[in-house]
N, CA, C and O atoms as a MOPAC input file, in Angstrom:
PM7 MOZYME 1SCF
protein

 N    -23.35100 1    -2.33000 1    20.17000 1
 C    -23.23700 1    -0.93400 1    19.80000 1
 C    -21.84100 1    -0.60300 1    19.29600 1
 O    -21.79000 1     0.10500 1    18.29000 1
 N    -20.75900 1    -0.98700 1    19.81700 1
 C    -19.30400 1    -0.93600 1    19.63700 1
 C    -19.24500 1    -1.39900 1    18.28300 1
 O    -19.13800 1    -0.64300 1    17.31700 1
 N    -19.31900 1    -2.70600 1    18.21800 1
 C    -19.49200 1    -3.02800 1    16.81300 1
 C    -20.12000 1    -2.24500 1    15.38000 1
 O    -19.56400 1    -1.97300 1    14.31600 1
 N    -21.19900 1    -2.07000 1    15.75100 1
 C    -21.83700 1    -0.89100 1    14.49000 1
 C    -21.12400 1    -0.22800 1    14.65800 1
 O    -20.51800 1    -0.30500 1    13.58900 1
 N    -20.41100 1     0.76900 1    15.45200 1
 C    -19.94000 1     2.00200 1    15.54800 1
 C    -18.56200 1     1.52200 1    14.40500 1
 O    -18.20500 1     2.11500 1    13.38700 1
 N    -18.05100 1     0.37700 1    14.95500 1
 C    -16.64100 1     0.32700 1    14.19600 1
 C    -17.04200 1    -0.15800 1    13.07400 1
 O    -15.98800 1    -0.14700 1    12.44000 1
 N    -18.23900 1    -0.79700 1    12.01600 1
 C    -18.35400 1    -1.24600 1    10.83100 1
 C    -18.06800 1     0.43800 1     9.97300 1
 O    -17.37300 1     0.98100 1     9.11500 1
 N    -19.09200 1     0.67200 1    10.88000 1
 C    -19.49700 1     2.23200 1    10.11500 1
 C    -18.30900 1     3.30300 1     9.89800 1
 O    -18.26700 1     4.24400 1     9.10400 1
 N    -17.53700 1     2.95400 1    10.66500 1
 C    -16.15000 1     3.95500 1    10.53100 1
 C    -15.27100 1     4.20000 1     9.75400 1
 O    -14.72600 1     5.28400 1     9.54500 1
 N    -14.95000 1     2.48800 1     8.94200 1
 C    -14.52000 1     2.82600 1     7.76600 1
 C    -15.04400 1     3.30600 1     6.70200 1
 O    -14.32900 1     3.78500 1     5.82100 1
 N    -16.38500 1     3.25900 1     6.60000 1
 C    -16.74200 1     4.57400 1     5.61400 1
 C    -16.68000 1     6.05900 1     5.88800 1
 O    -17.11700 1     7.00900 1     5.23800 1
 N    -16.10600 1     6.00600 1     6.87300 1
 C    -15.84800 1     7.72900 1     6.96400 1
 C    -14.19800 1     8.07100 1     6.98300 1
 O    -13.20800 1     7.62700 1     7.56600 1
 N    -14.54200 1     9.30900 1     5.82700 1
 C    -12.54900 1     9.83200 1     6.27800 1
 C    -12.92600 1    11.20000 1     6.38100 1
 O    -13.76100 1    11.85900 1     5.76100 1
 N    -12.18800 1    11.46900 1     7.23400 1
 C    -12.31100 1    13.19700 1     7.84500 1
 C    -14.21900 1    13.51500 1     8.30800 1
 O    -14.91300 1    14.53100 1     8.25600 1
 N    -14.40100 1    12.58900 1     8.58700 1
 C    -16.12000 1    12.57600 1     9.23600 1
 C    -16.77300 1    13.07200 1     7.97700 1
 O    -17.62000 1    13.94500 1     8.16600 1
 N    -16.58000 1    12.73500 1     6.83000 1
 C    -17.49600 1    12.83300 1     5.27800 1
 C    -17.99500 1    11.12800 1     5.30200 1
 O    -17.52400 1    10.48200 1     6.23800 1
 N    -18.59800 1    10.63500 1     4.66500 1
 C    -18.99300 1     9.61400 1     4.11700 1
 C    -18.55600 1     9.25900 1     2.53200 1
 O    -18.91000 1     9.65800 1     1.42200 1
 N    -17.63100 1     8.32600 1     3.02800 1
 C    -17.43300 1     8.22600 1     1.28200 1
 C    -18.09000 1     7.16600 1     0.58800 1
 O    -18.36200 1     6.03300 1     0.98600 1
 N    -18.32400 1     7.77200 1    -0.63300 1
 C    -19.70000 1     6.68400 1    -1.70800 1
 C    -19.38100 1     5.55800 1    -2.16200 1
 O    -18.28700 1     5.43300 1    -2.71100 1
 N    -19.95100 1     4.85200 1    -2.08500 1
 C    -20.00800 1     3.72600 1    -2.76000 1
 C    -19.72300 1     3.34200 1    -4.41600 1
 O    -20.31000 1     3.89900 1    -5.34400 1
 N    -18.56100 1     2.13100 1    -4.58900 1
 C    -18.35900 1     2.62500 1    -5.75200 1
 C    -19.45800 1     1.25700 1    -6.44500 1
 O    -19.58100 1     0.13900 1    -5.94600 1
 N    -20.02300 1     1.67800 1    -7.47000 1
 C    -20.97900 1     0.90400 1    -8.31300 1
 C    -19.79400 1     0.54400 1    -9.57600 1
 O    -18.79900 1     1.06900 1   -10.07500 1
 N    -20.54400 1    -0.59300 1    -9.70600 1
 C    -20.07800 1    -1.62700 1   -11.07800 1
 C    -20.48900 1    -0.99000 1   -12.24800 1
 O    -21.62500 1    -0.52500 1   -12.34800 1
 N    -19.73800 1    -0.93500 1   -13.06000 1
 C    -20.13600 1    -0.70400 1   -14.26400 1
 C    -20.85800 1    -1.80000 1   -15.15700 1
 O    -20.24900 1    -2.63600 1   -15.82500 1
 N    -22.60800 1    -1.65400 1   -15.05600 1
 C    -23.03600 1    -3.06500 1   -15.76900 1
 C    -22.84100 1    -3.45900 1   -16.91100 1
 O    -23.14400 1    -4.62300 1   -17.17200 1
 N    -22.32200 1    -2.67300 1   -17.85400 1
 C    -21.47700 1    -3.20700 1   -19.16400 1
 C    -20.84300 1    -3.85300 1   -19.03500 1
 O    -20.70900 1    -4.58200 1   -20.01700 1
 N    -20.16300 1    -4.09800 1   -18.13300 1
 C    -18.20900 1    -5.12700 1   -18.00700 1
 C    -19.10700 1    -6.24500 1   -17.64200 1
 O    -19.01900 1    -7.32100 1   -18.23400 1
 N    -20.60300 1    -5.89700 1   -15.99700 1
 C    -20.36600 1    -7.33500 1   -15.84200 1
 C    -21.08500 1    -8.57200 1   -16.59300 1
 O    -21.22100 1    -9.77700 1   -16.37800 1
 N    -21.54300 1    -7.47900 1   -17.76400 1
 C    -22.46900 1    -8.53100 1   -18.35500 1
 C    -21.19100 1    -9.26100 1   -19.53500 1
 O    -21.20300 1   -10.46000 1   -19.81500 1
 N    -20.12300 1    -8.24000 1   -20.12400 1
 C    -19.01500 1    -8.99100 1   -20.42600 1
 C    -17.77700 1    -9.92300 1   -20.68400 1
 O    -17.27300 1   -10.69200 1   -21.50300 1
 N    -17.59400 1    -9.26200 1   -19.25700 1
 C    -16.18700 1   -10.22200 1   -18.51200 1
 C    -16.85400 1   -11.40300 1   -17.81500 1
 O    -18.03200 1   -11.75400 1   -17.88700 1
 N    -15.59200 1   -12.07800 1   -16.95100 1
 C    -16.15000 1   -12.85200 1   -16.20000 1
 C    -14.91000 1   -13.25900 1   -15.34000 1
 O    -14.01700 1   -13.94100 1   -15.84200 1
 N    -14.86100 1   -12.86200 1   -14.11900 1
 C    -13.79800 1   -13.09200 1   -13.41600 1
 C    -13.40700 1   -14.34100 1   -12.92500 1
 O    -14.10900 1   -14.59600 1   -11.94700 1
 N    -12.58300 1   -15.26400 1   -13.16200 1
 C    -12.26700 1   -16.67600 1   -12.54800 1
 C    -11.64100 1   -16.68500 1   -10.93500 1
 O    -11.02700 1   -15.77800 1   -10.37300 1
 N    -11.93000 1   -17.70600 1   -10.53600 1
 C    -11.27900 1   -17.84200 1    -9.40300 1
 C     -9.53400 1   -17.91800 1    -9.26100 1
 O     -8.92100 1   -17.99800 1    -8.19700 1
 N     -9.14600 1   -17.88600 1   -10.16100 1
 C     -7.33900 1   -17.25500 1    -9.86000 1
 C     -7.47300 1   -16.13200 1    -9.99300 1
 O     -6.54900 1   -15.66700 1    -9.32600 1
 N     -8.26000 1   -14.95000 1   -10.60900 1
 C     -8.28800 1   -13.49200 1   -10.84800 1
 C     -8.08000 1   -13.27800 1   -11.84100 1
 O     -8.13400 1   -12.07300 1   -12.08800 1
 N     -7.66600 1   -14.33700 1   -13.21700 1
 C     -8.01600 1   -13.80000 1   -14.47500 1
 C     -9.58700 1   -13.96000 1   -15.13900 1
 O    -10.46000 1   -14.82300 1   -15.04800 1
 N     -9.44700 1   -12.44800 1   -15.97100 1
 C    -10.57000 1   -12.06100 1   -16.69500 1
 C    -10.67200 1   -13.21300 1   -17.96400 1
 O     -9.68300 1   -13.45600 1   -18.65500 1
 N    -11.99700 1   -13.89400 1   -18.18600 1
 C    -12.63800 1   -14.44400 1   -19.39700 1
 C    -13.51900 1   -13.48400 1   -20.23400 1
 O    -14.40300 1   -12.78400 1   -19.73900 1
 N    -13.18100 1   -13.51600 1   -21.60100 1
 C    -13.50900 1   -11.97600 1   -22.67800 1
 C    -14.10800 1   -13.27900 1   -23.53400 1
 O    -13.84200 1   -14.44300 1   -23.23300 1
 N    -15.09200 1   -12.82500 1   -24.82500 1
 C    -15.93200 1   -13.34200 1   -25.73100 1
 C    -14.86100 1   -12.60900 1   -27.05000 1
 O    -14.48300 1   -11.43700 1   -27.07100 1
 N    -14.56600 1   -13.58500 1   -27.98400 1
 C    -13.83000 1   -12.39400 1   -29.08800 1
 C    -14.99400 1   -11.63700 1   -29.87000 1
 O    -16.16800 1   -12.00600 1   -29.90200 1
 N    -14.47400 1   -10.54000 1   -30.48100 1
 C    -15.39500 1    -9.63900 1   -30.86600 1
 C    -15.30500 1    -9.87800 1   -32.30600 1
 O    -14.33200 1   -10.42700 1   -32.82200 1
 N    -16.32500 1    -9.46200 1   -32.94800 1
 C    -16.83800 1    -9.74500 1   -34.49200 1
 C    -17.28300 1   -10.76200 1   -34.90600 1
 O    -16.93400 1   -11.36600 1   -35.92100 1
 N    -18.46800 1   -11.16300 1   -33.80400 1
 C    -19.26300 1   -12.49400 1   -33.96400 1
 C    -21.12600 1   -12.52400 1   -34.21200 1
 O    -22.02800 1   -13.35000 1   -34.34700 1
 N    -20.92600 1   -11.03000 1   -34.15800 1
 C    -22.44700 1   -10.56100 1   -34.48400 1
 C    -23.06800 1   -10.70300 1   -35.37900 1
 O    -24.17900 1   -11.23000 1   -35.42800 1
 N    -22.30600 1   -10.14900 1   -36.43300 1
 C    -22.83900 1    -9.90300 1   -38.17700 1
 C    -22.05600 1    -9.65500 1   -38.89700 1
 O    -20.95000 1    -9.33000 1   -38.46700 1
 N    -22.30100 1    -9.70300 1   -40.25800 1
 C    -21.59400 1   -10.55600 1   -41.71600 1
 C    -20.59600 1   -11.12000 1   -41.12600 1
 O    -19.39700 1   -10.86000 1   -41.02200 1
 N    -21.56100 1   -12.26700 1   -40.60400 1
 C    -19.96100 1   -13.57300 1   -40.88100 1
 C    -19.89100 1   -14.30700 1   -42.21400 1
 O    -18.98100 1   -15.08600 1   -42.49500 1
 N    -20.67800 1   -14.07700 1   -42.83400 1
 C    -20.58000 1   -14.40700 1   -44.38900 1
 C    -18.99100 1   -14.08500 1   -44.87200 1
 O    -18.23800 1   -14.85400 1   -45.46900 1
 N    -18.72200 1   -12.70000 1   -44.42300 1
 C    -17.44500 1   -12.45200 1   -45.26700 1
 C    -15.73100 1   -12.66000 1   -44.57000 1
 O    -14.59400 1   -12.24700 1   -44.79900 1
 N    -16.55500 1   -13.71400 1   -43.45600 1
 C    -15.29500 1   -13.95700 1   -42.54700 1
 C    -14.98900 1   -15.14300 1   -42.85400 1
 O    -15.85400 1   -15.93800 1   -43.22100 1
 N    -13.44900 1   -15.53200 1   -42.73700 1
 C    -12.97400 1   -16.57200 1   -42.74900 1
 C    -13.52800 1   -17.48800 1   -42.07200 1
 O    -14.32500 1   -17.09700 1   -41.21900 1
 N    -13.30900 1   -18.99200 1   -42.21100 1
 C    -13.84600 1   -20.05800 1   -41.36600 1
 C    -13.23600 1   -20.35100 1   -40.35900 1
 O    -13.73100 1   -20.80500 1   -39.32800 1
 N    -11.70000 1   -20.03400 1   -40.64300 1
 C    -10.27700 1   -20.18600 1   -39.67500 1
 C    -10.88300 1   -18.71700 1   -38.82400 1
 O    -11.54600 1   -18.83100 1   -37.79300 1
 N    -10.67700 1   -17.90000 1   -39.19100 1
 C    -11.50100 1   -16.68900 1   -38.24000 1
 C    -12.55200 1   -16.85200 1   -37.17600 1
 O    -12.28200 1   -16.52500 1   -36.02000 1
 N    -13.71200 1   -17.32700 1   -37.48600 1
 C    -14.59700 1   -17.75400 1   -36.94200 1
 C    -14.52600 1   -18.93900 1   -35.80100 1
 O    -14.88100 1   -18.88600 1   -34.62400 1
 N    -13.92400 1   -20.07100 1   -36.57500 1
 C    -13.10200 1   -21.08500 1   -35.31800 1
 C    -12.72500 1   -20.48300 1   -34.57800 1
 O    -13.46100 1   -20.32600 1   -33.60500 1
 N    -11.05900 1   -19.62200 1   -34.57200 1
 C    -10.29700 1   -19.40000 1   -33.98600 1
 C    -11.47200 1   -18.67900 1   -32.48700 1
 O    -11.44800 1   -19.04400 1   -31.31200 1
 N    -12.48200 1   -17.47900 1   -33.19900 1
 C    -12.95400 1   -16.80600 1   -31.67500 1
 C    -14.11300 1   -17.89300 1   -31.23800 1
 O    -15.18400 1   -17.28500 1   -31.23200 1
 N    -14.21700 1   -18.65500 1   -31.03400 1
 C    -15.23600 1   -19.64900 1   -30.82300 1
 C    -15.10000 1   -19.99200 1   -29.35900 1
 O    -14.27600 1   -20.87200 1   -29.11200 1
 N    -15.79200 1   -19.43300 1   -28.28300 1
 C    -15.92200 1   -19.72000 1   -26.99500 1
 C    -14.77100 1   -18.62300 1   -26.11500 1
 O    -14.01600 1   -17.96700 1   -26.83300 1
 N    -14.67700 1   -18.47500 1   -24.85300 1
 C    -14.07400 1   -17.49300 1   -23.85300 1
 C    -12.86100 1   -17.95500 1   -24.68600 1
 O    -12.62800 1   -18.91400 1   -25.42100 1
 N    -11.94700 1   -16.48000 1   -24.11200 1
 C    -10.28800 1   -16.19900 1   -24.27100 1
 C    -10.07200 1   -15.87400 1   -22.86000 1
 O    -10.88700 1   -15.84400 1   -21.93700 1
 N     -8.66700 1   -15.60600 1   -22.87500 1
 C     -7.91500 1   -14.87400 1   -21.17900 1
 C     -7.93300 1   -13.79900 1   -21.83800 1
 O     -7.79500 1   -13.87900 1   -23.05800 1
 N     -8.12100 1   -12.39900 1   -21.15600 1
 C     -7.57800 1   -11.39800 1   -21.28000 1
 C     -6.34300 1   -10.86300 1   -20.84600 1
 O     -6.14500 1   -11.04400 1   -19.64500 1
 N     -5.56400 1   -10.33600 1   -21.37600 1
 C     -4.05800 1    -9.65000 1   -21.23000 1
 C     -3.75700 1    -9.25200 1   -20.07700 1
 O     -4.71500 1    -9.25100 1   -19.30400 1
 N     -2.67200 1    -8.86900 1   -19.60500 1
 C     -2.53800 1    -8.74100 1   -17.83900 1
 C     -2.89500 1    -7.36900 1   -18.20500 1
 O     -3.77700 1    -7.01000 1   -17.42500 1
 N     -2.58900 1    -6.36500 1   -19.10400 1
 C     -2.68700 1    -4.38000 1   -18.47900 1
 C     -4.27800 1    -4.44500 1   -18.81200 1
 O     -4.79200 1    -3.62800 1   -18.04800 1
 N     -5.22600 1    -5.01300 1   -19.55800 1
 C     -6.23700 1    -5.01200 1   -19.90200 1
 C     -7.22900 1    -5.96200 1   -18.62200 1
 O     -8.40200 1    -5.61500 1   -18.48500 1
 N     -6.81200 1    -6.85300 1   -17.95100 1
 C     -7.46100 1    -7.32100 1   -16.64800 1
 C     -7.38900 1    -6.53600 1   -15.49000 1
 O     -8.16500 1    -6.63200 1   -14.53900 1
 N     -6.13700 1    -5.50200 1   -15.61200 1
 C     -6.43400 1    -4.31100 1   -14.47000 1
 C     -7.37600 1    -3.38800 1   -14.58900 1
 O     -8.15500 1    -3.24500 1   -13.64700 1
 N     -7.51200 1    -2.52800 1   -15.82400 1
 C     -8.98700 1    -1.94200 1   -16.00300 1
 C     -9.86300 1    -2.37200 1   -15.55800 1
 O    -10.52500 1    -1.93000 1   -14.61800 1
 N    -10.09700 1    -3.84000 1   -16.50100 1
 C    -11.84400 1    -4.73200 1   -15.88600 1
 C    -12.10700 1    -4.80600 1   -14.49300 1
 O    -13.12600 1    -4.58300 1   -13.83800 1
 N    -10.89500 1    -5.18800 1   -14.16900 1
 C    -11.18500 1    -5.29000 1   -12.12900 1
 C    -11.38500 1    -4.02200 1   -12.05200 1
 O    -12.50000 1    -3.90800 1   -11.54400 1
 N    -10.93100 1    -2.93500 1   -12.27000 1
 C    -11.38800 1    -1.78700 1   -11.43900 1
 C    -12.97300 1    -1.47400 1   -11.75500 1
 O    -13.77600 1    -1.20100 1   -10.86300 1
 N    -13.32200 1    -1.55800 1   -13.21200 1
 C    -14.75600 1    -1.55200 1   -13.21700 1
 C    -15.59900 1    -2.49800 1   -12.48000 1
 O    -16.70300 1    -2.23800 1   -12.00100 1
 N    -15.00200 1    -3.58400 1   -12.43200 1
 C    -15.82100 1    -4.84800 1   -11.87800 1
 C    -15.63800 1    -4.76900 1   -10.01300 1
 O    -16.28200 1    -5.11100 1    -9.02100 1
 N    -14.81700 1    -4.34000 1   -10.21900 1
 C    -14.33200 1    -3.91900 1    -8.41100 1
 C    -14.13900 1    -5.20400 1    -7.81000 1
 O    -14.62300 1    -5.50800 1    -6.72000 1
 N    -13.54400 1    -5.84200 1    -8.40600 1
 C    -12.95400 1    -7.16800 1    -8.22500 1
 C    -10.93400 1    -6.71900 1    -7.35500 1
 O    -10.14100 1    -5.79400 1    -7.53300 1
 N    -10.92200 1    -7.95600 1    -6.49000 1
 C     -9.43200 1    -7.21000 1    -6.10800 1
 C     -8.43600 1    -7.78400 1    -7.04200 1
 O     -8.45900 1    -8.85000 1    -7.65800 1
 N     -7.43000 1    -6.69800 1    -7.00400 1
 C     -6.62800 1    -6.79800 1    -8.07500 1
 C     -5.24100 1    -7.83800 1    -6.97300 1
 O     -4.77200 1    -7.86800 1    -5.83600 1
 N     -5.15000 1    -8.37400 1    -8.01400 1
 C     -3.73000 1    -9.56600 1    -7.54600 1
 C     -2.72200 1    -9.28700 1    -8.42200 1
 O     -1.66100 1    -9.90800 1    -8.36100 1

């Protein structure tokens, strides 16, 4: 009984219940968080007319990138991943 009582407690501040925060399923179908805590991103403009894209272009985004350190703090907060 002690136990439940104390799981349950940290969801309360000032005896409110605070909500649960949900993932944003856009990011997680996006990103992809590694086990050191950097974010893996897909480069963008790989959909359509690649006809009028370079070949060096096309190489270059070819498979995951790292994402930037101020741009991996956003994603974690959507992803609710902890930030390091």
């Amino acid at each position: 009984m002690k136990n439940s009582l104390a799981l349950n407690k940290k969801n309360y501040i000032n005896n409110r219940i605070m909500p649960k925060i949900k993932t944003k399923s856009g990011t997680k179908k996006r990103f992809k968080v590694t086990g050191t805590g950097k974010v893996l991103m897909f480069a963008s403009g790989k959909r359509h007319n690649l006809s009028k894209r370079t070949k060096t272009m096309k190489r270059s985004s070819r498979g995951p990138t790292l994402m930037s350190k101020q741009d991996t703090r956003i994603v974690k907060k959507y992803i609710n991943a902890k930030l390091r």
